[in-house]
C-alpha positions, 0 to 999 in steps of 0.5 A: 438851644443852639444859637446857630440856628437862625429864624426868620421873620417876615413882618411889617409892624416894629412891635411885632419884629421886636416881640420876635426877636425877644421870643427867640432871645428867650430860646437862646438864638441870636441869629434872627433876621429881620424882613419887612417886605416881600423883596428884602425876605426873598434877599434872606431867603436866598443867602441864608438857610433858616430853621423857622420863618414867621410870615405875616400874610398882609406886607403893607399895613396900608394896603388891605390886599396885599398879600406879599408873604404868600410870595415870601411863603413860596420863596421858602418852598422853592428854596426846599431847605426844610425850614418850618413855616408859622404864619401869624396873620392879622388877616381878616375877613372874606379873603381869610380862608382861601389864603389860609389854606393856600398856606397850609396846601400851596406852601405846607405852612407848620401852623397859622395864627391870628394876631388877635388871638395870640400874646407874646409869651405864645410865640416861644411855644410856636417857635419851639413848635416850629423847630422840632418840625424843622429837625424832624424834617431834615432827619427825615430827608437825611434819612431818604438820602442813606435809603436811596444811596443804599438801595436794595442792600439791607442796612447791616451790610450797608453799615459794613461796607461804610465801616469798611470804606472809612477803613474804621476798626473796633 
């Protein structure tokens, strides 16, 4: 795994960003960046392109209706930079499944979990999840810009004319 890939975590409690941080350590990525609140995840957002965001929903362990990485989640959608979002929440109770789906079909989250149901050794799983996601997404949006630069010219005589403006010989 390269460690130019970077990863971002949205998260306000310590042993979560910690378990984060070894979870991608353990892939061999070194450029993971750290976000407690809303205001300092949008400030990442906006200097840093990332493969992987996990976003806690709930930003204040104080405050029960916070519900700042739904911004954070919308933040990296504007942003329209492919990257994978997985949201590992410790969400509970009547609000749980209208922000739920609002992660999944507002903001196109890649998968979301629960804090109770998950342990460490998962997050490797869900950062590996959340990286072929990314790749399959950033080939996929390489893939409509060749298809929409080359139009209705079919791709053999498209790959001659490059070959060709490249001036590359065999």
């Amino acid at each position: 795994m390269s460690s130019a890939v970077n990863i971002l975590v949205v998260e306000d409690d310590k042993e979560w960003c910690d378990a984060y941080v070894r979870a991608a350590a353990k892939e061999g990525i070194r450029g993971v960046k750290v976000a407690n609140d809303l205001a300092g995840a949008t400030a990442l957002i906006e200097k840093l392109q990332f493969a992987v965001a996990f976003v806690d929903v709930g930003l204040n362990v104080g405050d029960d209706k916070n519900i700042d990485g739904l911004g954070v989640m919308e933040k990296i959608k504007t942003a329209g930079d492919g990257t994978s979002m997985v949201v590992v929440t410790g969400r509970s109770g009547r609000d749980v499944l209208p922000t739920t789906r609002d992660a999944i079909v507002k903001y196109g989250a890649h998968e979301i979990v629960g804090k109770a149901d998950i342990e460490p050794r998962d997050l490797s799983r869900l950062l590996r999840s959340g990286l072929e996601a990314f790749r399959h997404r950033t080939v996929a949006a390489g893939s409509a810009a060749v298809d929409a630069l080359r139009g209705s010219v079919p791709s053999w005589e498209w790959d001659d004319h490059i070959l060709r403006a490249l001036d590359v010989r065999e």
